[in-house]
Biopython code that builds the backbone (N, CA, C, O; Angstrom):
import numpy as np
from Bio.PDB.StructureBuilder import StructureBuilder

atoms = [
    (1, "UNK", "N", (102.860, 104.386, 94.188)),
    (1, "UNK", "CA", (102.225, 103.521, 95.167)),
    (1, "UNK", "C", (103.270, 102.878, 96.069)),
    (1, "UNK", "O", (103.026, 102.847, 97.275)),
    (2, "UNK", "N", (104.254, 102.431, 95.673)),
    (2, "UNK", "CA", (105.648, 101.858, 96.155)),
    (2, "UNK", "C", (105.998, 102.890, 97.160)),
    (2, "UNK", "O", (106.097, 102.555, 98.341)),
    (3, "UNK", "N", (106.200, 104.161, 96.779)),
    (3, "UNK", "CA", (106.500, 104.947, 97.565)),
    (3, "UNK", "C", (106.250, 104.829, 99.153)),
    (3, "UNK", "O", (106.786, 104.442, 100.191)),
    (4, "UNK", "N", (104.936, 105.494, 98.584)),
    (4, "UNK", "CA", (103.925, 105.541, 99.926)),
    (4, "UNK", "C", (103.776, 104.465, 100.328)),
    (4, "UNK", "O", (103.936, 104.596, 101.541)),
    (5, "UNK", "N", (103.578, 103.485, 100.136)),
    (5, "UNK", "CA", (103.630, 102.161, 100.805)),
    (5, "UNK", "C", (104.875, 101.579, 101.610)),
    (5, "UNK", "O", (104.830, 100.630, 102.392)),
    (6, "UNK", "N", (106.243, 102.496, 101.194)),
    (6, "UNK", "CA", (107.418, 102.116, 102.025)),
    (6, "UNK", "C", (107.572, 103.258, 103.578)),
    (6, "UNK", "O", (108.408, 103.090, 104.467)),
    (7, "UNK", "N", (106.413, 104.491, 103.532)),
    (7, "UNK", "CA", (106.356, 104.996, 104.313)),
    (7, "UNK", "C", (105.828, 103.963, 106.083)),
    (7, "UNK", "O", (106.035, 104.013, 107.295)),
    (8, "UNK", "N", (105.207, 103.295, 105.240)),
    (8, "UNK", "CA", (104.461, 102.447, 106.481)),
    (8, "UNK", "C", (105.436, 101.681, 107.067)),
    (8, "UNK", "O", (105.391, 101.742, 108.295)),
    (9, "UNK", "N", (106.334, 100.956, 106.607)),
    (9, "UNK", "CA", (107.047, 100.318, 106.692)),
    (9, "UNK", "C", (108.651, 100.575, 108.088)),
    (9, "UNK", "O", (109.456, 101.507, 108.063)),
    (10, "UNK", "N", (108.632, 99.861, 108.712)),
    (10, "UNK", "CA", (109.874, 100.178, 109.749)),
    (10, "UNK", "C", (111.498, 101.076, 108.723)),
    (10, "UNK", "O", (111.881, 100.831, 107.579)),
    (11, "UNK", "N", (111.728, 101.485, 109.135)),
    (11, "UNK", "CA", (113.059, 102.259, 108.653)),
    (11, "UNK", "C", (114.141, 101.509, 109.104)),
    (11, "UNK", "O", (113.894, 100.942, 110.168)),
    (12, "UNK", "N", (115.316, 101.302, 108.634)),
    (12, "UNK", "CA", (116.538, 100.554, 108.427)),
    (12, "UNK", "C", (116.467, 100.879, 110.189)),
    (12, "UNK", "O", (115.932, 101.852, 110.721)),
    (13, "UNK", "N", (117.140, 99.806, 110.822)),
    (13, "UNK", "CA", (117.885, 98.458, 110.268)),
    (13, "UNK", "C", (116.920, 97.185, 110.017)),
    (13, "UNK", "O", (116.236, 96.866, 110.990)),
    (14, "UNK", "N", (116.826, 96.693, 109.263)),
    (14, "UNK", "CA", (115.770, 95.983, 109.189)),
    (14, "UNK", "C", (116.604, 94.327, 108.845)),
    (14, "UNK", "O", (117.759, 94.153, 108.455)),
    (15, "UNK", "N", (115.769, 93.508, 109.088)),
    (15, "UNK", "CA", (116.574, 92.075, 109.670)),
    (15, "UNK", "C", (115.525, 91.027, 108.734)),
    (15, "UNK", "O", (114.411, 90.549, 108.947)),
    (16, "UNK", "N", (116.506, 90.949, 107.600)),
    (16, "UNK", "CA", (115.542, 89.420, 106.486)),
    (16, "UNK", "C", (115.529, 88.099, 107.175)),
    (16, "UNK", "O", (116.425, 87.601, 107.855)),
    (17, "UNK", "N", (114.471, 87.668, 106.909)),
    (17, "UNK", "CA", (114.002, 86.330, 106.934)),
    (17, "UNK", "C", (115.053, 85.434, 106.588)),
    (17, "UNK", "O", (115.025, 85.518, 105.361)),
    (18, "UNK", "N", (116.277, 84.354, 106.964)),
    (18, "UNK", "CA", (116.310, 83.737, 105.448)),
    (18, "UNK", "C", (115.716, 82.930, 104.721)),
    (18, "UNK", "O", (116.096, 82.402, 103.676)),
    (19, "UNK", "N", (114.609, 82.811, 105.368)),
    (19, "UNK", "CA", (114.030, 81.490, 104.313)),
    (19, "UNK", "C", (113.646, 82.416, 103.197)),
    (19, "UNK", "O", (113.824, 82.132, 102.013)),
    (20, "UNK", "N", (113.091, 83.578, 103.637)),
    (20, "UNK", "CA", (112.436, 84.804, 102.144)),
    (20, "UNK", "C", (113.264, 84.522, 101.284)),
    (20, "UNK", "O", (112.783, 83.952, 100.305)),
    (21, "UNK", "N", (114.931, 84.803, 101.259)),
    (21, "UNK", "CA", (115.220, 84.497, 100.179)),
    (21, "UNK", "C", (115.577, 83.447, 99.485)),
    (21, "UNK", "O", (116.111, 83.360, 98.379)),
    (22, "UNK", "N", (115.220, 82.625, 100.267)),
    (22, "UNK", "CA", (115.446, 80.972, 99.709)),
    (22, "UNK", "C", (113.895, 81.157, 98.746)),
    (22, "UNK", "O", (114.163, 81.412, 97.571)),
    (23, "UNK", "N", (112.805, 81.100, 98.947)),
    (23, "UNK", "CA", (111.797, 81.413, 98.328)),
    (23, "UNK", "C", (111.484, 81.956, 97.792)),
    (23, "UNK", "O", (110.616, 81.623, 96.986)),
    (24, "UNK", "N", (112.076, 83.440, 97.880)),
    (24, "UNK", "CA", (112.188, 84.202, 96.474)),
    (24, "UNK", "C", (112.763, 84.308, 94.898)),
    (24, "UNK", "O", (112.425, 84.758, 93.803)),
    (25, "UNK", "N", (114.148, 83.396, 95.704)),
    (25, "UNK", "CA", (115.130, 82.683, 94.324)),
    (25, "UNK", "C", (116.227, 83.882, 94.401)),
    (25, "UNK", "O", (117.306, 84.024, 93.826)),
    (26, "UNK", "N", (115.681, 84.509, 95.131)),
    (26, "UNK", "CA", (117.279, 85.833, 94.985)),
    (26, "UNK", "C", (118.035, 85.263, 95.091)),
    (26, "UNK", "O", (118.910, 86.128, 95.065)),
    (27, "UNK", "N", (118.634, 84.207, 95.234)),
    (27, "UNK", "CA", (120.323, 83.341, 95.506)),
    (27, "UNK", "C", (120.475, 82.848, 93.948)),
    (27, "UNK", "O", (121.574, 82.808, 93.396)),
    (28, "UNK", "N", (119.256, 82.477, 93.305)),
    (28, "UNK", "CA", (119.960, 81.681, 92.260)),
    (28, "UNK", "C", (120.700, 82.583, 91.023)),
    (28, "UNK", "O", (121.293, 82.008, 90.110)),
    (29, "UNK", "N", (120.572, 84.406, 91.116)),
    (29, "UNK", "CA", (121.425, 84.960, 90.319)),
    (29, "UNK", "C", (122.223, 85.814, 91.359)),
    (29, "UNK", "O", (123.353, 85.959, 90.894)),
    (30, "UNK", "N", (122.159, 86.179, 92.063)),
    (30, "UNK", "CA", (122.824, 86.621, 93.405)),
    (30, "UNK", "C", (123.327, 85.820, 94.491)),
    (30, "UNK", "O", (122.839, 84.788, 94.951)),
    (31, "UNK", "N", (124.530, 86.531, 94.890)),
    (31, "UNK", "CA", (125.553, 86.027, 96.041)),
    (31, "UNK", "C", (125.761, 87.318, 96.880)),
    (31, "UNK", "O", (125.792, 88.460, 96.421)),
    (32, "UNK", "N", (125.926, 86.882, 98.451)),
    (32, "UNK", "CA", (126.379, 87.883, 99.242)),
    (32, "UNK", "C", (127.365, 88.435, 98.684)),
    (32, "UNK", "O", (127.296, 89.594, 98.275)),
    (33, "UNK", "N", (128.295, 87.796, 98.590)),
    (33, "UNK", "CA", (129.646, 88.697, 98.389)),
    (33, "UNK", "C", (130.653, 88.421, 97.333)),
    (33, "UNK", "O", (131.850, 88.710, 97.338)),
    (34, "UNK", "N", (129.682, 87.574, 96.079)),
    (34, "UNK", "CA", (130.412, 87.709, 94.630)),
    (34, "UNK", "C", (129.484, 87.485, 93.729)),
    (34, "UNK", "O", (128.530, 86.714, 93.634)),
    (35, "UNK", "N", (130.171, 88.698, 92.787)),
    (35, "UNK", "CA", (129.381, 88.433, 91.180)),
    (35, "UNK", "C", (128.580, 87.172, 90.838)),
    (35, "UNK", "O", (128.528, 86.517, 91.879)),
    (36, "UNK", "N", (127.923, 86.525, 89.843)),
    (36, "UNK", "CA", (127.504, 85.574, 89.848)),
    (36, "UNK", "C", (126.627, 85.871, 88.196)),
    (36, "UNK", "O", (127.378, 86.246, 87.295)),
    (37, "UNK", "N", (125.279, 85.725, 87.872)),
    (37, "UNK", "CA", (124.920, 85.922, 86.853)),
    (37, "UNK", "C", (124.585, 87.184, 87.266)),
    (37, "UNK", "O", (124.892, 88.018, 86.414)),
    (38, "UNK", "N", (123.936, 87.768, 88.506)),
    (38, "UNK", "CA", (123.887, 89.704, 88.591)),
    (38, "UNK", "C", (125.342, 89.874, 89.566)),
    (38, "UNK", "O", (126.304, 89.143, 89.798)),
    (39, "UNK", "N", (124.935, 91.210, 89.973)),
    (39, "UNK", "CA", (126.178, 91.397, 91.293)),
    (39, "UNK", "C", (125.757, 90.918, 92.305)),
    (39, "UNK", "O", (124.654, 90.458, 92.601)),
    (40, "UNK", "N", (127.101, 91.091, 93.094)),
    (40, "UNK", "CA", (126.518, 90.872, 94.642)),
    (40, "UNK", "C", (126.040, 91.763, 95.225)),
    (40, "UNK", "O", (125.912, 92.941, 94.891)),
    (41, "UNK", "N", (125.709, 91.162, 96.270)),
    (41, "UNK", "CA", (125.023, 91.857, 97.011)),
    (41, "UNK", "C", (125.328, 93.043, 97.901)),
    (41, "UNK", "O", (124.615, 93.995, 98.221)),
    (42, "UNK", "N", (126.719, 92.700, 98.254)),
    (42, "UNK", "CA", (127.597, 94.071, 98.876)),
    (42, "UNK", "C", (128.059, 94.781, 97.558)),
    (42, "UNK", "O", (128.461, 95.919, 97.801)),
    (43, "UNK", "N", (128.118, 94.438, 96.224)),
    (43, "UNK", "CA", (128.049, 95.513, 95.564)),
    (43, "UNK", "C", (127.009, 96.462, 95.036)),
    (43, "UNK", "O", (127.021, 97.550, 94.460)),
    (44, "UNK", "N", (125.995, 95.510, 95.515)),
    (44, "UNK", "CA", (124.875, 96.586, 95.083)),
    (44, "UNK", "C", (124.557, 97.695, 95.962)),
    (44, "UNK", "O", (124.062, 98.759, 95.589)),
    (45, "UNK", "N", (124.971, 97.286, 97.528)),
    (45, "UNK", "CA", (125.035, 97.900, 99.069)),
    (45, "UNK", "C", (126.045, 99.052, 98.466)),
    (45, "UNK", "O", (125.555, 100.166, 98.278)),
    (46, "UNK", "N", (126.957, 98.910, 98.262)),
    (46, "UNK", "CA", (128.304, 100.032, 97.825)),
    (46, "UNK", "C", (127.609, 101.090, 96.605)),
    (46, "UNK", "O", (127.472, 102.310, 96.700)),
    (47, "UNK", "N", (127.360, 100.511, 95.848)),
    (47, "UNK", "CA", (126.947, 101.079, 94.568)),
    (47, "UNK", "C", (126.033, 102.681, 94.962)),
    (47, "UNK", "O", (126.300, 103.822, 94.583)),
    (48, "UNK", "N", (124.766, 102.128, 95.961)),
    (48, "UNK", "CA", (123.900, 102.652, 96.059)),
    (48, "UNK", "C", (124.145, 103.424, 97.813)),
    (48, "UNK", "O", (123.362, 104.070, 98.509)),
    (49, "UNK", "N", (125.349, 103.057, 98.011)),
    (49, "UNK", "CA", (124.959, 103.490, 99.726)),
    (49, "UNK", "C", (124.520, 105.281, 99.883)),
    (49, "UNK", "O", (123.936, 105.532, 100.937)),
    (50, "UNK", "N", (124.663, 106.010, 99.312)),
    (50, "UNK", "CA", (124.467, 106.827, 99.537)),
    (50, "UNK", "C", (123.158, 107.874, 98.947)),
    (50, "UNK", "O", (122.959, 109.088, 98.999)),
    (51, "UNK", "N", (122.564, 106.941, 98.492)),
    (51, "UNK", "CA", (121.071, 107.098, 97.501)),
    (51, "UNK", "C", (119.803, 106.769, 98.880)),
    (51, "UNK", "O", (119.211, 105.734, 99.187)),
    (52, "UNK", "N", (119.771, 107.905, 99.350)),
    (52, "UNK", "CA", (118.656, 107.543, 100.317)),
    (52, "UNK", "C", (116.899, 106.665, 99.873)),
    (52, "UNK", "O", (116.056, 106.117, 100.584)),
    (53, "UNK", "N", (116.976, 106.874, 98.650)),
    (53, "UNK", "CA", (115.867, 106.354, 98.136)),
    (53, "UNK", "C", (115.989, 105.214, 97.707)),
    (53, "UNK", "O", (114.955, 104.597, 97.450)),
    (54, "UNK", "N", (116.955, 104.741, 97.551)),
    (54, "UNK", "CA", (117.584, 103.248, 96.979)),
    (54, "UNK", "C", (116.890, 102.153, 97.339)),
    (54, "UNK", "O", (116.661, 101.250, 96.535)),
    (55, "UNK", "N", (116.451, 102.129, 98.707)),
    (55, "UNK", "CA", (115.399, 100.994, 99.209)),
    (55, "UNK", "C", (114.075, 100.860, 98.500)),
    (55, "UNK", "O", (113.611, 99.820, 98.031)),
    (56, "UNK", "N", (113.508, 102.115, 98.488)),
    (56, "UNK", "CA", (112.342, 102.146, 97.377)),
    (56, "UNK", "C", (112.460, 102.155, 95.781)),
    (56, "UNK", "O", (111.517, 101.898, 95.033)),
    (57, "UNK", "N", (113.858, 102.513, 95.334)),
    (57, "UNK", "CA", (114.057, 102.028, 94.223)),
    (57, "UNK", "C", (114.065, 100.603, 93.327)),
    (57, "UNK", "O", (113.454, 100.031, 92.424)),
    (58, "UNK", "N", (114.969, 100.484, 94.049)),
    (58, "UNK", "CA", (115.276, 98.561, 94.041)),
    (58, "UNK", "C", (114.186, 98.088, 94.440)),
    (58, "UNK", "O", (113.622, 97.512, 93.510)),
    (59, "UNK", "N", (113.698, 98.059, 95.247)),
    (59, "UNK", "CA", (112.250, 97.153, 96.049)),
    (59, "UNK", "C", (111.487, 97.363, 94.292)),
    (59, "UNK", "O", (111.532, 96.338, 93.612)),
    (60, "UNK", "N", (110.963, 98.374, 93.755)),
    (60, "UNK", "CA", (110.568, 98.517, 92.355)),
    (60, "UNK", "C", (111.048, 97.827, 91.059)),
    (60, "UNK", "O", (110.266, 97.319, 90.255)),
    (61, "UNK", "N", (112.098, 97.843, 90.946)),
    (61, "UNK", "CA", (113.164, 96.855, 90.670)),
    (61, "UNK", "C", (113.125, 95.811, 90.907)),
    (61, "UNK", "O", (113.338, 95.369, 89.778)),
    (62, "UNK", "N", (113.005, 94.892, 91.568)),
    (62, "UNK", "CA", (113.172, 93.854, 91.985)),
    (62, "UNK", "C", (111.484, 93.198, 91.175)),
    (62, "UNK", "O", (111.317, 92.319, 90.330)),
    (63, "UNK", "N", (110.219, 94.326, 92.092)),
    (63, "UNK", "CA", (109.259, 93.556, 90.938)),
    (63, "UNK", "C", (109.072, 93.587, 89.461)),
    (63, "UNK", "O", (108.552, 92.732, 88.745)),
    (64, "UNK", "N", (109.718, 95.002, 89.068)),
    (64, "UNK", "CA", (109.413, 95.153, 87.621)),
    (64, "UNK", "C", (110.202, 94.725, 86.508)),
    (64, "UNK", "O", (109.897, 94.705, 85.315)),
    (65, "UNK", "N", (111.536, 94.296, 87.220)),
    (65, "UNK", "CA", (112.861, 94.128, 86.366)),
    (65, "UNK", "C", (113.340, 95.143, 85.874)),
    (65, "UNK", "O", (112.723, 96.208, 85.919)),
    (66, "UNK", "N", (114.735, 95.011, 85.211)),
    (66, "UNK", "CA", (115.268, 95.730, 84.548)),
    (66, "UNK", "C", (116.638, 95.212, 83.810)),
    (66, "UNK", "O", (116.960, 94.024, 83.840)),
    (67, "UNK", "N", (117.398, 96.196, 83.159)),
    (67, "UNK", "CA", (118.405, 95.945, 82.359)),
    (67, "UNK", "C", (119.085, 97.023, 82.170)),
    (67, "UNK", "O", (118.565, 98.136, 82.095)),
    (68, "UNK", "N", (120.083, 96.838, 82.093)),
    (68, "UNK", "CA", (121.379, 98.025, 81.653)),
    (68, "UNK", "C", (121.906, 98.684, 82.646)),
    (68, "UNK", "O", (122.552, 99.643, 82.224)),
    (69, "UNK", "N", (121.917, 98.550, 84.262)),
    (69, "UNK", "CA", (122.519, 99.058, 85.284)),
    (69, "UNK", "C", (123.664, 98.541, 85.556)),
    (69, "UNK", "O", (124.505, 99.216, 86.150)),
    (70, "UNK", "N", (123.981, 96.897, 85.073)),
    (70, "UNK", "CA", (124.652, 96.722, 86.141)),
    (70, "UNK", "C", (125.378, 95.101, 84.697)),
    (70, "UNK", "O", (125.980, 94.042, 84.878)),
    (71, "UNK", "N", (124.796, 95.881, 83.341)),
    (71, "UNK", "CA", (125.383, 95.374, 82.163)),
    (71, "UNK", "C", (124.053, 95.122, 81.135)),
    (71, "UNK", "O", (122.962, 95.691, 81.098)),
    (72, "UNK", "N", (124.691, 93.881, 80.213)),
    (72, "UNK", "CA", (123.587, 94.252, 79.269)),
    (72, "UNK", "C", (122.422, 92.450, 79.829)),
    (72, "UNK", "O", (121.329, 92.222, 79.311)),
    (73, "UNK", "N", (122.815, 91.881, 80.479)),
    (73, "UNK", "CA", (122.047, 90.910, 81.202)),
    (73, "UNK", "C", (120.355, 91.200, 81.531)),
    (73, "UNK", "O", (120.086, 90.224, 80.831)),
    (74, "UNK", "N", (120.091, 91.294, 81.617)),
    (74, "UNK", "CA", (118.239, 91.401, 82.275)),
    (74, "UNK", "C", (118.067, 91.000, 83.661)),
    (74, "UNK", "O", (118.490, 89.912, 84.054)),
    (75, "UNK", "N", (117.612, 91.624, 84.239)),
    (75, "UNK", "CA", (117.145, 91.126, 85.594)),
    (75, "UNK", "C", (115.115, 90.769, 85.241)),
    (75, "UNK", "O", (114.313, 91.666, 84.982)),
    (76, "UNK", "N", (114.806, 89.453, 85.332)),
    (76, "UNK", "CA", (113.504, 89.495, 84.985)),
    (76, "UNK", "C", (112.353, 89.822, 86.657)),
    (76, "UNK", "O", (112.535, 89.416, 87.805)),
    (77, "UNK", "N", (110.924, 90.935, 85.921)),
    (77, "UNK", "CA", (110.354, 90.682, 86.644)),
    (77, "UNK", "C", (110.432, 89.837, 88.077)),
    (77, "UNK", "O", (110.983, 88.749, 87.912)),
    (78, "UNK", "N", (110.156, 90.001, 88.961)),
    (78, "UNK", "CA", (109.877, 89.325, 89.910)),
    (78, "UNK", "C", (108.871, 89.162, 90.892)),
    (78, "UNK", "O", (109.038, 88.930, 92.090)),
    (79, "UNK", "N", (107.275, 89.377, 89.957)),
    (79, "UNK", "CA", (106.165, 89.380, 90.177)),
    (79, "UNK", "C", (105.722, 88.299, 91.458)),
    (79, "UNK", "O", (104.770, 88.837, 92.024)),
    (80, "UNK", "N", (105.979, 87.250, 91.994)),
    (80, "UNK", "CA", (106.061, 87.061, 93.282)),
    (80, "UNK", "C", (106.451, 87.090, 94.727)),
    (80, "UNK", "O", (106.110, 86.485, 95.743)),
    (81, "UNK", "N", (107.532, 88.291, 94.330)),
    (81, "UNK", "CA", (107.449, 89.080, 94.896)),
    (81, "UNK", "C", (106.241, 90.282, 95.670)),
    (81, "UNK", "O", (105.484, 90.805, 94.852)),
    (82, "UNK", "N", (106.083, 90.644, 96.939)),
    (82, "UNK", "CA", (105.139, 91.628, 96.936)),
    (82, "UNK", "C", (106.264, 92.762, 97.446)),
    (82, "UNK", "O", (107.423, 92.731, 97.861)),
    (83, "UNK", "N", (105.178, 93.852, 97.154)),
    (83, "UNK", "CA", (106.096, 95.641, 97.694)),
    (83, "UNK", "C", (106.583, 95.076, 98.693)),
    (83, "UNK", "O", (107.809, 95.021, 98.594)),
    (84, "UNK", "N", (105.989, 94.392, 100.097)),
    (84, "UNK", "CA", (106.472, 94.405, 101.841)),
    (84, "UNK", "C", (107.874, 93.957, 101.525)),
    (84, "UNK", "O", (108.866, 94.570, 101.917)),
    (85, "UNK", "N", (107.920, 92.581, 100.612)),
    (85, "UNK", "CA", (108.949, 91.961, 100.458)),
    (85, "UNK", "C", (110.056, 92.435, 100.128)),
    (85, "UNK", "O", (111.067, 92.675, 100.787)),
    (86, "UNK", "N", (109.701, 92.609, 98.604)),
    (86, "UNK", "CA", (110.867, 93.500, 98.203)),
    (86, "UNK", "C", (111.772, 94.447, 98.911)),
    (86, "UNK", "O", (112.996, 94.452, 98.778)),
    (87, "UNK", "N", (110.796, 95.583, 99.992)),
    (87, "UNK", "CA", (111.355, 96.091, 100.479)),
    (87, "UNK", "C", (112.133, 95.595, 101.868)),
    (87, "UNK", "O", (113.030, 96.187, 102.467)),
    (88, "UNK", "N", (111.628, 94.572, 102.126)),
    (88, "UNK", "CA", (112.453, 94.169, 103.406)),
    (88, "UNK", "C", (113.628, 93.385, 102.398)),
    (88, "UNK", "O", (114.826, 93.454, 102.674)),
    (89, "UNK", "N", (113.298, 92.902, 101.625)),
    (89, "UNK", "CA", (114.781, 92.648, 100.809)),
    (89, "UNK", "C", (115.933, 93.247, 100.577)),
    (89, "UNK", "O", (117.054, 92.910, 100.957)),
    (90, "UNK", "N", (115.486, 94.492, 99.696)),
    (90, "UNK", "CA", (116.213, 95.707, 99.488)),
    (90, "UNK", "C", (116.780, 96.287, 100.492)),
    (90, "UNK", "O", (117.867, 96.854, 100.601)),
    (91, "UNK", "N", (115.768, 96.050, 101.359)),
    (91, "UNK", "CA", (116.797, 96.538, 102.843)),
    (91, "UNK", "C", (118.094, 96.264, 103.342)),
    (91, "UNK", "O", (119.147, 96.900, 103.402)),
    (92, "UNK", "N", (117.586, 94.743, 103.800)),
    (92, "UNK", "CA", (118.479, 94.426, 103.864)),
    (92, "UNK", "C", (119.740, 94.136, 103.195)),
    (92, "UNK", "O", (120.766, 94.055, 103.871)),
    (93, "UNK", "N", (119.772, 93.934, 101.660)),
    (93, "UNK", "CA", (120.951, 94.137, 100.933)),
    (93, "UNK", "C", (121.538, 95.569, 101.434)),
    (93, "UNK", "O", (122.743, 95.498, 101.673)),
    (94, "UNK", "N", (121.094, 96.563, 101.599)),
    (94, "UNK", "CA", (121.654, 97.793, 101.528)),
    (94, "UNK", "C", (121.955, 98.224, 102.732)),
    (94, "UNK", "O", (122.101, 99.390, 103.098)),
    (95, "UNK", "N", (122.098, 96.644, 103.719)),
    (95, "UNK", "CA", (122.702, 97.448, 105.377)),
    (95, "UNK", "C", (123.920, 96.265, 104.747)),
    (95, "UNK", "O", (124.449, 95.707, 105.709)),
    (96, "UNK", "N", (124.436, 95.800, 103.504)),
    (96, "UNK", "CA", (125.460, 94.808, 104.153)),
    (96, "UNK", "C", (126.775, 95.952, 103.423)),
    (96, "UNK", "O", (126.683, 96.596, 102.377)),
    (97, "UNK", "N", (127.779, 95.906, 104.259)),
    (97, "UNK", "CA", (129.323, 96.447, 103.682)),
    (97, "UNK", "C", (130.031, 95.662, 103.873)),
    (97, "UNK", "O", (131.211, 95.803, 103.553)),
]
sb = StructureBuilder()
sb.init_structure("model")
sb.init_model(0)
sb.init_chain("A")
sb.init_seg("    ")
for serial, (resi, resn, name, xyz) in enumerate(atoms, 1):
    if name == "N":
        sb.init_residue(resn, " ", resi, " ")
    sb.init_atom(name, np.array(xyz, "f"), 0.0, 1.0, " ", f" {name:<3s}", serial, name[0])
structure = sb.get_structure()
């Protein structure tokens, strides 16, 4: 469903809100540009730059959580999140170098 639902969606370059992530809480385990309780954010940009699907990955990620990518920490759910969001999130992490 994620999928197809990122079809609708504008294609990179795409330009976040910042209040989204003030409201989403992505800052309080994430930093632009250092480690913190997850990675940053240009490392997750590096990690993945060359994974064309990465935007729709992570955007999935981001609502469902996960663990063991990126250590043994948890990333929880992030069910207030919606798909649009996520993916304009994910986006934009993955235009920063």
């Amino acid at each position: 469903l994620l999928s197809a639902f990122a079809l609708l969606l504008p294609a990179k370059p795409v330009l976040a809100d910042d209040e989204l992530y003030k409201t989403k809480n992505c800052f309080a385990c994430h930093k632009i540009d250092r480690n913190t309780l997850g990675p940053s954010f240009k490392s997750i940009a590096a990690k993945y730059a060359e994974d064309k699907a990465a935007d729709v990955k992570l955007a999935q990620r981001v609502r469902e959580g996960g663990v063991g990518v990126w250590g043994s920490t948890p990333m929880p759910a992030q069910t207030q999140v919606s798909e649009a969001e996520a993916l304009t999130l994910t986006r934009w992490i993955l235009e920063l170098k």
